[in-house]
C-alpha positions in Angstrom: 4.1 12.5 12.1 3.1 13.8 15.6 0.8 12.1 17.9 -1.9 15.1 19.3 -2.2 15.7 23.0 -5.4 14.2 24.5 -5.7 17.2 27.1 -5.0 20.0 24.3 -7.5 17.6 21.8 -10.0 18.2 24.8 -9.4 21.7 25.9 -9.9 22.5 22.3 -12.9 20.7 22.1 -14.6 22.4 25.0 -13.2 25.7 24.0 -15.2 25.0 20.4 -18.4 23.9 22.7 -18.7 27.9 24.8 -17.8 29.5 21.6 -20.4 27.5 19.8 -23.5 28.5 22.8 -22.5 31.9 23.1 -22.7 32.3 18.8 -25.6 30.1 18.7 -27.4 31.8 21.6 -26.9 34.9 19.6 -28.0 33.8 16.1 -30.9 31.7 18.0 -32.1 35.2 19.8 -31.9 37.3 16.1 -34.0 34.9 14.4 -36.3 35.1 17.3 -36.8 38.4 17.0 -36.8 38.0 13.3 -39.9 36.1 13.7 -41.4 37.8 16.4 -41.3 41.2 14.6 -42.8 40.0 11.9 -45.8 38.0 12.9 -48.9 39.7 13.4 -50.6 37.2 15.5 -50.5 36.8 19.2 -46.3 36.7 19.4 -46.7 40.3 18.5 -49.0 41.1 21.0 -48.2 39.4 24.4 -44.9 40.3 25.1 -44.5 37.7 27.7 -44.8 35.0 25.0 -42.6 36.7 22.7 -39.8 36.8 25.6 -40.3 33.3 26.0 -39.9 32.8 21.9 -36.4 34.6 22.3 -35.3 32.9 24.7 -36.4 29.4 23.3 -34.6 30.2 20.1 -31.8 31.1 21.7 -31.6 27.8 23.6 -32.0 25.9 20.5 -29.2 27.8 18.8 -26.8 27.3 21.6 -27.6 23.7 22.1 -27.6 23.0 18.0 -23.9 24.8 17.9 -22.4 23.8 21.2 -23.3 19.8 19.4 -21.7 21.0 16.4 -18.8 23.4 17.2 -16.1 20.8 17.2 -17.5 18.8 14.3 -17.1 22.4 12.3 -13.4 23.5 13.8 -11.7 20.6 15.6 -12.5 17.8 13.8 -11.7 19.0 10.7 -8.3 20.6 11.9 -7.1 17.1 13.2 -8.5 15.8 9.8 -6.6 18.2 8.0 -3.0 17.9 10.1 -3.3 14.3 9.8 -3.7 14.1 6.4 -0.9 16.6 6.0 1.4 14.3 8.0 1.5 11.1 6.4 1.2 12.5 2.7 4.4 13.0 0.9 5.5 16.4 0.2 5.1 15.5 -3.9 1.2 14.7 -3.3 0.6 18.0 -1.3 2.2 19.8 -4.2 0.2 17.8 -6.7 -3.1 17.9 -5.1 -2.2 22.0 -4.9 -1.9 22.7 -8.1 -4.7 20.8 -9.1 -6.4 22.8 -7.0 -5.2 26.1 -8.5 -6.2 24.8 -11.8 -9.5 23.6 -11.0 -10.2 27.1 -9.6 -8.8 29.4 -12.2 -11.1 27.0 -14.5 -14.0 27.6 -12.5 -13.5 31.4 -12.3 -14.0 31.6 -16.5 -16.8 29.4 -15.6 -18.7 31.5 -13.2 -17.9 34.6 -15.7 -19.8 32.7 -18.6 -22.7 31.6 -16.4 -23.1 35.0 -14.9 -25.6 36.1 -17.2 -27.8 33.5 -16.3 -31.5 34.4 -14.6 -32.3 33.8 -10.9 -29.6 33.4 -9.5 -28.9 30.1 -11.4 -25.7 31.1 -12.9 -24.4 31.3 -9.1 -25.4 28.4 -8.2 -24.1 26.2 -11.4 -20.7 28.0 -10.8 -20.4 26.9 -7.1 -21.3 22.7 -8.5 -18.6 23.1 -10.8 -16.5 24.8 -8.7 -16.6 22.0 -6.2 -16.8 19.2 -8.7 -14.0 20.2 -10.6 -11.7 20.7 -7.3 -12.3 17.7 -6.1 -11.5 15.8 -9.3 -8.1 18.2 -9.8 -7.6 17.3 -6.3 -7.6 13.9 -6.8 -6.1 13.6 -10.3 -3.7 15.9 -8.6 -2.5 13.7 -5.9 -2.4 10.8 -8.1 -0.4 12.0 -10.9 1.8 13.9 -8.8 5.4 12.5 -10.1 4.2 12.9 -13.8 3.3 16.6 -13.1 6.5 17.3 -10.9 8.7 15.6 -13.9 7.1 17.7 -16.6 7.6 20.9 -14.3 11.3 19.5 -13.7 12.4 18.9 -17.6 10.8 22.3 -18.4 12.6 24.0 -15.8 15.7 22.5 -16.8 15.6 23.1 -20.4 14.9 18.7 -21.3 14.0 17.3 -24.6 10.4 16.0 -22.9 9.9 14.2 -25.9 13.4 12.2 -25.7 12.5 11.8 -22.1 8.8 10.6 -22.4 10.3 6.5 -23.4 10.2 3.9 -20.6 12.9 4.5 -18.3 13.3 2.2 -15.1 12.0 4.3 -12.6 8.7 4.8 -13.8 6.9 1.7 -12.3 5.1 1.9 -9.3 7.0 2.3 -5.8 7.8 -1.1 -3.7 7.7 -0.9 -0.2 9.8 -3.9 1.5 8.9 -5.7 4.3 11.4 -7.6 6.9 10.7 -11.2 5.2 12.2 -9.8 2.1 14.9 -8.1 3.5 16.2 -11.4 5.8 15.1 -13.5 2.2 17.8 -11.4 0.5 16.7 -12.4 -3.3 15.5 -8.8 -3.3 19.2 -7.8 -4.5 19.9 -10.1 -7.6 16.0 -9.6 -8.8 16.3 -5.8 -8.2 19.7 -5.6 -10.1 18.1 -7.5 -12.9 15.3 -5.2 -13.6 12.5 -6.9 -12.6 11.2 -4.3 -10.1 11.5 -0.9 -12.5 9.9 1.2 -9.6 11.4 3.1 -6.4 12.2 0.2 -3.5 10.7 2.1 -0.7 12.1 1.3 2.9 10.1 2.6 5.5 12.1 3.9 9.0 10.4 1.0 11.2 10.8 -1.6 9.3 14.9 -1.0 9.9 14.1 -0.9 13.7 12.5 -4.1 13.5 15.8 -5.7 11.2 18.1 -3.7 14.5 15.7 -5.5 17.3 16.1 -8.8 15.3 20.0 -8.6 14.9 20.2 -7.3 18.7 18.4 -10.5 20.1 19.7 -12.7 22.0 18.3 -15.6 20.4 21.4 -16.5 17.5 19.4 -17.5 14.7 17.4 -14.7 14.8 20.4 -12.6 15.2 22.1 -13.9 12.0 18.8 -12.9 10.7 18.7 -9.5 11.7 22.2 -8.9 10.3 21.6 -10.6 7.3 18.1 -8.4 7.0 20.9 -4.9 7.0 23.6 -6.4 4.7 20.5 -6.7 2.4 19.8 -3.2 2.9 23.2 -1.7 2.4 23.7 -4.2 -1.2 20.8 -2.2 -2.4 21.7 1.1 -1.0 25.1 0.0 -3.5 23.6 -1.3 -6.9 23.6 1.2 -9.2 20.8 0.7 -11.0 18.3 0.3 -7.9 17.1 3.1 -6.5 16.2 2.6 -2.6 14.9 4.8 -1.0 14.7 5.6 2.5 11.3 7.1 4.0 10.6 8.3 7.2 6.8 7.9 7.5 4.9 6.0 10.3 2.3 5.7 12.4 2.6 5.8 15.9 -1.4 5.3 16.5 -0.6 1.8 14.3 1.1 -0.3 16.5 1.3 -3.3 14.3 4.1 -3.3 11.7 1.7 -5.2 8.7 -0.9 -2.0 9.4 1.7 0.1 9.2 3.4 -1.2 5.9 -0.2 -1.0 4.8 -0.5 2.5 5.3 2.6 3.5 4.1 1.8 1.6 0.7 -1.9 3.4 0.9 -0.2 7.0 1.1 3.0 6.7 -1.2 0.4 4.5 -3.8 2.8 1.7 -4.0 2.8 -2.0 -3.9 4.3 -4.6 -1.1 6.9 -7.0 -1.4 6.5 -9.5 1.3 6.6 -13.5 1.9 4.7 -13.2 5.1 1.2 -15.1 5.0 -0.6 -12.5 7.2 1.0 -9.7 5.2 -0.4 -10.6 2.8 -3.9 -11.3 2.9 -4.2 -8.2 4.7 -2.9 -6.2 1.9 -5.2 -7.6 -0.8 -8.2 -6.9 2.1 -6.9 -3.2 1.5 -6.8 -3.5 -2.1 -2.9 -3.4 -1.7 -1.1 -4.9 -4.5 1.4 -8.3 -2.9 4.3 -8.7 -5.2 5.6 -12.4 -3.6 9.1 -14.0 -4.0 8.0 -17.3 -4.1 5.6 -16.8 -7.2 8.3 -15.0 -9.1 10.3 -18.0 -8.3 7.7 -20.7 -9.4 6.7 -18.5 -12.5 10.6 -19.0 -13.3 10.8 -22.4 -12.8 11.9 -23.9 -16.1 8.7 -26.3 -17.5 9.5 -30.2 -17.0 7.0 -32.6 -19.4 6.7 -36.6 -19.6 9.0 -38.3 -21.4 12.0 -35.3 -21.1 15.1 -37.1 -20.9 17.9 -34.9 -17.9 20.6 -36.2 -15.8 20.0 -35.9 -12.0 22.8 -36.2 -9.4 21.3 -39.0 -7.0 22.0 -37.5 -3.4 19.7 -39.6 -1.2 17.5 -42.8 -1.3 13.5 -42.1 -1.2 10.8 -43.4 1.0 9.9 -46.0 -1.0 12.0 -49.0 -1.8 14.7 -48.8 -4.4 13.8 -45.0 -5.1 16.4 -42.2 -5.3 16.2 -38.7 -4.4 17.6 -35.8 -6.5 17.2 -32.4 -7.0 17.1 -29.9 -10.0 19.1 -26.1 -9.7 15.8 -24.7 -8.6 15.5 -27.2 -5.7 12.7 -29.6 -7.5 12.5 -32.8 -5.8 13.1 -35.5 -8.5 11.9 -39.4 -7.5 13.8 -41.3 -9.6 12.7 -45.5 -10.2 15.2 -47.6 -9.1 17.8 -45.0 -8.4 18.6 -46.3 -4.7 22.2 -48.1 -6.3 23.4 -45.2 -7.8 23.1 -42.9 -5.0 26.2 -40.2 -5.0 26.0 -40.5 -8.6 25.4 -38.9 -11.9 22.7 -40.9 -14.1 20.7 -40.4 -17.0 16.9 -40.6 -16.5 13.9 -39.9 -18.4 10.5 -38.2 -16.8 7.6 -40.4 -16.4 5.1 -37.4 -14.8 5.1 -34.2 -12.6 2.8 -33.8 -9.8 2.2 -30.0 -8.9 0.9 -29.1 -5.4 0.1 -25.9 -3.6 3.7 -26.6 -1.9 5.4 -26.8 -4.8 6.2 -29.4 -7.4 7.5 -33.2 -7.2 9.4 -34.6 -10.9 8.7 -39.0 -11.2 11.2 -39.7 -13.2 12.8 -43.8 -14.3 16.3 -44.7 -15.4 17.6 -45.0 -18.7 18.5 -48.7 -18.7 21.8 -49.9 -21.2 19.4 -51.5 -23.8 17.4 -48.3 -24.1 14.2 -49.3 -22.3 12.7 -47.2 -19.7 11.8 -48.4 -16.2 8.5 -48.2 -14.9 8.0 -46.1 -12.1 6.7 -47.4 -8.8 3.2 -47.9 -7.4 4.9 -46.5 -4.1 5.7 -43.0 -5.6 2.1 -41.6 -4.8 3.2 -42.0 -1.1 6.5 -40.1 -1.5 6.1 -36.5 0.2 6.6 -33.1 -1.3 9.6 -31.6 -0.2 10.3 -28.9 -1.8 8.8 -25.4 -1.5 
């Protein structure tokens, strides 16, 4: 996408503006006359007056289209190579043919309303005409990869039928964001099938992973480079399509309005664990597909009274508690587990607290006899460490 030139935006603009009072004068002095001629009062019969009526209307017309000009020519112009510019070559080419369609539909129309009287047969056929472009526009534009893959396995002779079951590239596009990228979970949950659509990566959002890996700072450099080893891993899997685009917005300064955009044009979703991110996208009515709920939607369900063995790492806040920790990186508070820290015990869950930062496991050891120990008062001042 090119940026327009102010002074050729301007010059266009004021070119619009002379042509507009010269063709407004004109029409304005025509319906003068118009009127003059035929009114049989006093415009037809002082001829000063009537001069004064021309020139009147044509003032008006020149003043009404030099105000307008641009709104009819330019503005529409820049409209129309904007729009052109960030849509993808598959929605022009959808939104076309609806457009053919919706035409050549509206042609048998018009034939079959012609007889109508007054003119009314004219008129319905221009309503429909315009109704059903815009709708074949639109439905156009939308279903654009359905369309283009029905045109594709006809072309090339495919069972569509055989073709028509779910295949893994029929969910809806994913663009990525940096956070993901530098998170790198995107690879093993992309391999495993969980995102069936097109992993779209737009061309600024690898400038931002260079920037980061070229700074001087070295954490965020080991960032950066971890963000494009990310990026090649899922240029290799074989079963993930990533795709490259080169769409952006150099009006859009911002990368989060930009990733919006891009999402908004390609109709995709957004993969991100930035805060700001997201809120913004749901603003836009963007869908947010989040690591972190994926990964507490996974997280295996723990109950009271579930009997586990927990590797004591650490002792707790609280006196004669010990820390552990599950695969997923649950915090587990164990009673009493202070002595047998570095080691290996059985215990059985006395509750779960779940927070908005993630979730905390109370759990007691499983004393020789068989009885349970009770958990602490102190375990309600323990803090939630894992997120």
């Amino acid at each position: 996408m090119h940026a327009h030139d102010p002074v050729r935006v301007r010059r266009a603009r004021t070119l619009s503006r002379f042509i507009g009072v010269a063709t407004g004068m004109a029409l304005g002095v025509l319906y003068g006359t118009f009127i003059v001629s035929n009114s049989s009062g006093f415009l037809n019969q002082n001829r000063a007056i009537a001069l004064i009526a021309l020139l009147a209307s044509g003032v008006v017309g020149a003043i009404c289209l030099a105000l307008a000009a641009p709104l009819l020519s330019v503005d529409p112009f820049l409209w129309l190579e904007r729009m052109l510019d960030e849509a993808p070559a598959s929605q022009i080419i959808g939104a076309t043919l609806g457009l053919v369609v919706a035409l050549l539909v509206s042609a048998l129309v018009a034939v079959l309303l012609n007889p109508l009287p007054w003119g009314l047969g004219v008129i319905i056929s221009i309503a429909v005409a315009i109704a059903l472009a815009y709708v074949a526009v639109r439905a156009g534009s939308r279903r654009r990869d359905a369309l283009l893959d029905a045109f594709a396995r006809r072309a090339t002779g495919a069972d569509v039928d055989a073709m028509d079951g779910p295949s893994p590239q029929d969910g809806q596009p994913v663009v990525l964001d940096t956070s993901v990228l530098i998170d790198g979970r995107i690879v093993d949950v992309a391999a495993a099938g969980f995102v069936p659509g097109r992993l779209l990566l737009p061309g600024f959002v690898l400038e931002e992973l260079q920037r980061i890996a070229d700074s001087a700072d070295p954490i965020r450099r080991a960032k950066g480079r971890r963000g494009l080893g990310v990026v090649e891993q899922l240029q290799q899997e074989r079963d993930v399509r990533c795709e490259l685009i080169d769409l952006d917005f150099p009006g859009t300064p911002e990368v989060d309005s930009r990733l919006v955009k891009t999402a908004r044009v390609r109709g995709a979703a957004i993969m991100t664990q930035d805060y700001n991110l997201n809120r913004l996208a749901q603003i836009e009515g963007v869908r947010v597909l989040n690591l972190n709920d994926l990964a507490n939607a996974v997280k295996p369900i723990v109950a009271a009274g579930e009997a586990m063995s927990i590797a004591i790492v650490k002792e707790g806040k609280e006196p004669h508690q010990g820390v552990g920790y599950l695969e997923d990186g649950t915090m587990v508070v164990v009673e009493n587990g202070r002595e047998h820290q570095d080691e290996t015990v059985s215990v059985t869950v006395t509750s779960v607290l779940q927070t908005a930062a993630g979730r905390m496991i109370f759990a007691a050891l499983d004393s020789a006899d068989g009885e349970r120990a009770r958990p602490a008062r102190g375990q309600r001042g323990a803090r939630v460490a894992h997120r």
